[in-house]
C-alpha positions in Angstrom: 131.2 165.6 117.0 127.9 163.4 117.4 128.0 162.4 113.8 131.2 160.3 114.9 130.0 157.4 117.1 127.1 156.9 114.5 129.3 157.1 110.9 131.6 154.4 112.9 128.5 152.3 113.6 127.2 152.0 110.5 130.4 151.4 109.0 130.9 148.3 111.6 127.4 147.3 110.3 127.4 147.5 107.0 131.5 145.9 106.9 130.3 142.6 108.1 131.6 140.7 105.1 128.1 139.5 103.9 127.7 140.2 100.1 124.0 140.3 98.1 123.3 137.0 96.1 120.6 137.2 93.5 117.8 134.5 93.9 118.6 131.4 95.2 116.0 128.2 94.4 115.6 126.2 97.5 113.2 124.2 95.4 109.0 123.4 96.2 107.6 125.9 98.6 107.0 125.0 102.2 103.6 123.3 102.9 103.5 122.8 106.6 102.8 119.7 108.7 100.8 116.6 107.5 99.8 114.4 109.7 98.5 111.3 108.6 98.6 110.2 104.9 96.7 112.6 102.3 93.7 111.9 100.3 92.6 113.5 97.3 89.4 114.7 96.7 88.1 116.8 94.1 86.7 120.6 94.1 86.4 122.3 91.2 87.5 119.9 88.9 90.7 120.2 91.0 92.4 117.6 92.6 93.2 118.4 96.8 94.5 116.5 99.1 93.2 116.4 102.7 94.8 114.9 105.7 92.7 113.0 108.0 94.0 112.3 111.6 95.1 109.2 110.9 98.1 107.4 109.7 100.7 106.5 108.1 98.4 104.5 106.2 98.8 101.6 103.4 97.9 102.7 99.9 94.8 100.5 100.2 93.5 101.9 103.7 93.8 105.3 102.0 92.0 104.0 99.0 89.4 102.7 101.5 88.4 105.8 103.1 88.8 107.5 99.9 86.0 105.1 98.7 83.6 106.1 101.4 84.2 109.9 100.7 84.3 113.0 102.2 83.1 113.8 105.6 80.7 115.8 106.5 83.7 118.5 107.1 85.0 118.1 103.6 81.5 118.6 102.0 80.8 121.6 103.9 84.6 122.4 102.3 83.1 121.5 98.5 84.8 118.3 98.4 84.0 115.6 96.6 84.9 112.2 95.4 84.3 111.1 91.4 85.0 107.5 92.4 81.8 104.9 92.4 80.7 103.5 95.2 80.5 100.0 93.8 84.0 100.2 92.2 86.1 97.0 93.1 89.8 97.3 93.4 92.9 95.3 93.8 95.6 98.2 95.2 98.8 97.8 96.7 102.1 100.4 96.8 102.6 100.1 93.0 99.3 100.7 92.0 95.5 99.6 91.4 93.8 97.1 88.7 89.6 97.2 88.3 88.3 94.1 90.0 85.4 92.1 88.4 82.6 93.3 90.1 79.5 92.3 90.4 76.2 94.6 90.0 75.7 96.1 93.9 72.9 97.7 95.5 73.5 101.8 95.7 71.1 104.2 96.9 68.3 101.7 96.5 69.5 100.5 92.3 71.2 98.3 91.0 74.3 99.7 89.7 76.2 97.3 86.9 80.3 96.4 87.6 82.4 99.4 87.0 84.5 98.4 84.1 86.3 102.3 83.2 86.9 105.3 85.2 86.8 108.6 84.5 89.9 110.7 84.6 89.2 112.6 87.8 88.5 109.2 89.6 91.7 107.6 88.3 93.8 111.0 89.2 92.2 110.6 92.8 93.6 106.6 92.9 96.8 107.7 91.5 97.5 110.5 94.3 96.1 108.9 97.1 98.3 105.5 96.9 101.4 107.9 95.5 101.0 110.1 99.0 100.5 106.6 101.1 103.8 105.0 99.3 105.5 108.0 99.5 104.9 108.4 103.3 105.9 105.0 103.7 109.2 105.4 101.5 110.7 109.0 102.1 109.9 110.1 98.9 107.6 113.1 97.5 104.3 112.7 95.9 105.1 113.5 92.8 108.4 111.0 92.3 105.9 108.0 92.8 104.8 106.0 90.0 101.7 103.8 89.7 100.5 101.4 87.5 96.9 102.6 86.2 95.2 99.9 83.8 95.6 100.8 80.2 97.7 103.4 80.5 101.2 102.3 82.5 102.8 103.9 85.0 101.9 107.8 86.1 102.6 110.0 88.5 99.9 112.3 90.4 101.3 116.0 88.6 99.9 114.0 85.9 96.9 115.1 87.1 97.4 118.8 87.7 
């Protein structure tokens, strides 16, 4: 007689209409809350971005921290930046061209105008000003193109 009350209550639960799907893609992963516009640094030979407390910023604001580096934080963190300090660059939304630079005094040398970087450095332009026009636009990272010298328009998962 006690068996009763519970078969019709499981029967109620299990009736509720609600049949199994198999997986459903609900597309990228969640990645939380960014505040502020992303900068990518390097670790590992891996680009990551970081957020700093600040923002939305331009592409070239973002550029402009990026070009100072990481903070003391971030180098505890292993991050660092593969972009010369005496690199001169024109950037805006769409993307970045070398500026003729003249030799500069870094850590006491003279270091001659950067004329080429190296991949890691461009990858870290490229993401940085795709995450600041992407802020500014609605868009995702990775459906932002910019114009890198000599080699056309790319996104950052060009990068990856």
């Amino acid at each position: 007689m006690r068996t009763w009350p519970l078969a019709l209550l499981l029967a109620a639960c299990t009736a509720c209409g609600v049949s199994p799907t198999g997986v459903v893609g609900a597309g990228e992963a969640a990645r939380g809350f960014v505040d502020g516009t992303p900068l990518y640094f390097v670790r590992n030979d891996r680009l990551v971005p970081v957020s700093r407390p600040v923002g939305p910023l331009e592409a070239a604001e973002a550029v402009e921290l990026l070009i100072g580096g990481p903070t003391e934080k971030e180098l505890d963190r292993s991050l660092a930046t593969r972009l010369p300090k005496n690199v001169a660059l024109r950037v805006n939304d769409g993307g970045f061209t070398l500026g003729r630079g003249a030799p500069m005094p870094v850590d006491g040398r003279w270091l001659p105008p950067v004329t080429r970087l190296s991949r890691m450095a461009t990858g870290q332009l490229v993401c940085t000003i795709a995450a600041a026009t992407a802020a500014k636009r609605g868009m995702t990272v990775d459906d932002v193109r910019v114009t890198v010298p000599d080699k056309g328009q790319v996104r950052c998962k060009d990068f990856d």
